[in-house]
N, C-alpha and C positions, 0 to 999 in steps of 0.2 A: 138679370137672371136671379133665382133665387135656388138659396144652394143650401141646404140640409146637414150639418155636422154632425155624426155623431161617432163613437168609438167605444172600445170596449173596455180601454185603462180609468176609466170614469172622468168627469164634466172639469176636474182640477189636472187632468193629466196637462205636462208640457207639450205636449205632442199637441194635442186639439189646440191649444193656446197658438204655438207657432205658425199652425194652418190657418186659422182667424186673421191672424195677424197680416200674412202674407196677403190673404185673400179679399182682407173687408174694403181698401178702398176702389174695388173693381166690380165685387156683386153684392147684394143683401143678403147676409148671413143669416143663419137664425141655428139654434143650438137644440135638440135631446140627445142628454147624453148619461149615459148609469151614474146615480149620488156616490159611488163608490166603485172600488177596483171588481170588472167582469169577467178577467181575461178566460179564455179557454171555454166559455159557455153554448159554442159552438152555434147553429142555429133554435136554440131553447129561447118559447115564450113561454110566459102566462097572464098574459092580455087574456085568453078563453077561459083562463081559471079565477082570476081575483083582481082586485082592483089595487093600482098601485100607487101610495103616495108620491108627489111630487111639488118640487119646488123651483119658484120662481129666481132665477141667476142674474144678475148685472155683469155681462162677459164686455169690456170695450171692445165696439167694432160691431154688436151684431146687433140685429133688431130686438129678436126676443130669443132667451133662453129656458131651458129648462132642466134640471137635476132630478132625474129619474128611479125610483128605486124597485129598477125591473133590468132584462136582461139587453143587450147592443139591440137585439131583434125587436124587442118591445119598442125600445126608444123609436126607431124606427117606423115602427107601426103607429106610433102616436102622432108621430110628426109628421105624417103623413096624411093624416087620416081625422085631421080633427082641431090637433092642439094648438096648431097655428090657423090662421084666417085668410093666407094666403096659397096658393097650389105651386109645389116645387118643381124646379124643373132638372133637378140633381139631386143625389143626397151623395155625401164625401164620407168615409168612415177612415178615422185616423187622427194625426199620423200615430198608428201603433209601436209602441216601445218593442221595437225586437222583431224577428222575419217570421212573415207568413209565406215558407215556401214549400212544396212538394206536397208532404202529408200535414203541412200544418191545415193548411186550408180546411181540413177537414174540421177542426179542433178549434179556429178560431171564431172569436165573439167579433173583429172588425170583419172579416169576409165577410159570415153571417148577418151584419148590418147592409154592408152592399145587397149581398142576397135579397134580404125582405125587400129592398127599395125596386129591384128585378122582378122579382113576385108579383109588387103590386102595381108593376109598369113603369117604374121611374128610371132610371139610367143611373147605374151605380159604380162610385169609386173607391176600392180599397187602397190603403196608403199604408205601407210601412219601411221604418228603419229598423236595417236590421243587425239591431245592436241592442244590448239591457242595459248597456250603461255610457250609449252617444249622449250627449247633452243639446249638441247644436243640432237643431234639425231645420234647418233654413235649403240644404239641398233637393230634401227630401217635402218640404213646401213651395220651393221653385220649383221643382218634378209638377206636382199636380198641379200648379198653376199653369205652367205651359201646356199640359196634356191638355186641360180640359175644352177649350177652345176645339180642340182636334179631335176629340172622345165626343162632345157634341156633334158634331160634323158626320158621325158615322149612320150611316141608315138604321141598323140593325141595334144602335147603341143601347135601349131597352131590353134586348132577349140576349147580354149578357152583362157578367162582372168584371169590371177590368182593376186588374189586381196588378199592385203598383208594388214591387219590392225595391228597396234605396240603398247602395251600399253605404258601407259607415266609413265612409272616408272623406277627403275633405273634398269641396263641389268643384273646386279646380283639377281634381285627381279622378273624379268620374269620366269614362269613356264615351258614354254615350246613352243612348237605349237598346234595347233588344224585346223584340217580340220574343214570347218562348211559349216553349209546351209545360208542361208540370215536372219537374222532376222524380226519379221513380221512387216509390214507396219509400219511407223512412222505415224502419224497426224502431219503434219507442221502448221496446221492453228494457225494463232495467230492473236490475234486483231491489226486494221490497225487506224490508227489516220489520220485528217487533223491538220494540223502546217499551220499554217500563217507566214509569212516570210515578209520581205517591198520585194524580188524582186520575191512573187508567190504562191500560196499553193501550200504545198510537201503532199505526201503520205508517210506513217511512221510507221515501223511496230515492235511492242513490243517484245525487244530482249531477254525476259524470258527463261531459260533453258526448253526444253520438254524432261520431264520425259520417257524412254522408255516403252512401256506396255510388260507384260510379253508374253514371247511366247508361241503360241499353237502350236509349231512344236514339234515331237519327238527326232529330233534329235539338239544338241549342235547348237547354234545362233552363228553368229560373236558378236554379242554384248554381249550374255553370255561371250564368253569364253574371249573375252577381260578386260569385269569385272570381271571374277578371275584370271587376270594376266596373260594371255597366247595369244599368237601370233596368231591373224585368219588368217584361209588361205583358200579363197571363191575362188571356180571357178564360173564363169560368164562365159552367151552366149549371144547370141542373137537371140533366137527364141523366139519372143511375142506372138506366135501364141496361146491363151488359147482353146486349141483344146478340154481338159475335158469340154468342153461348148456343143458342136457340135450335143449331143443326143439336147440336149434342143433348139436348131435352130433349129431342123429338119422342122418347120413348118412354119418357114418361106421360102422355096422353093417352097410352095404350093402359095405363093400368084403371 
């Protein structure tokens, strides 16, 4: 099988390192991944707009790599689409430093990577720990090791993203897995400062922890089940379309 890495902490992240590692003597690897840090670029290309330098990497473990200096989506699309000479049968986005849960998804550059691999038919895995400052992430590359065998195996595994979140504990202390829903909306607002500087005023925004609120879902959150120690495992789509709206439009067709 041949399996696609890429990630949004760029091509020198630990995270992508650890997944290679776990990964390479089981499939052929092969690597696009951002020349540098992407996080937060959510699904933004510009493959449509300009051409984007890139270089050739020596990653041990993988066939061929690549150092991208475009966004998780781009890399994606390259490697997909051209820049290797072989046709993928996965692309893995990760492991990402820190959780993509609830509203992160919306905001992340590794989803976003899964994503484009969705778009263009491929069967996509998001992977994160979630932590900014776990070091060992060997749980969290046992996780997608064991998944993907079984993530392959799904019919439908192309028309979604299965987003993997890892809690940051140690692998003997994790519970298990849990299917879940999204947990509900975050509030990211937080107060914004002006800084004076001698070369400018900055904008500046207070990096206070946001509490999660609890949820009004019925069914298990990624964020629950990560705070009782257990592996989430969220499928994502892309249908925005909030269609239970649609009774309540109806009147504007009359204008």
């Amino acid at each position: 099988m041949n399996i696609l890495i890429a990630n949004d902490d760029g091509i020198d992240s630990k995270g992508l390192l650890a997944l290679v590692d776990a990964l390479k003597d089981t499939y052929d690897l092969y690597v696009a991944a951002p020349i540098s840090q992407r996080s937060a670029f959510s699904h933004s290309v510009t493959y449509f707009y300009q051409d984007n330098r890139a270089e050739e990497r020596i990653i041990p473990g993988v066939k061929k790599a690549w150092a991208i200096d475009g966004t998780p989506s781009d890399c994606v699309y390259y490697g997909l689409c051209g820049l290797f000479d072989v046709k993928m049968d996965l692309i893995i986005s990760g492991i990402n430093i820190g959780r993509n849960l609830a509203s992160d998804v919306v905001y992340s550059g590794t989803v976003a990577a899964a994503g484009e691999a969705m778009i263009l038919g491929t069967p996509g895995m998001a992977v994160s720990l979630c932590s900014h400052k776990a070091e060992d992430f060997s749980a969290a590359a046992d996780a997608a090791k064991k998944l993907i065998p079984v993530f392959m195996s799904c019919r439908n595994r192309s028309r979604f993203i299965l987003n993997i979140n890892v809690p940051a504990v140690k692998a003997e202390e994790i519970k298990g897995m849990k299917v879940t829903d999204l947990h509900d909306h975050v509030d990211y607002k937080r107060p914004v400062s002006l800084v004076h500087k001698e070369d400018g005023i900055y904008l500046t925004m207070n990096d206070n922890e946001m509490p999660d609120k609890p949820s009004t879902k019925q069914t298990i959150t990624d964020v629950e089940a990560v705070e009782m120690g257990y592996i989430a495992l969220t499928p994502l789509y892309y249908d925005m379309c909030a269609s239970m709206y649609f009774d309540e439009m109806k009147e504007m067709e009359k204008l």
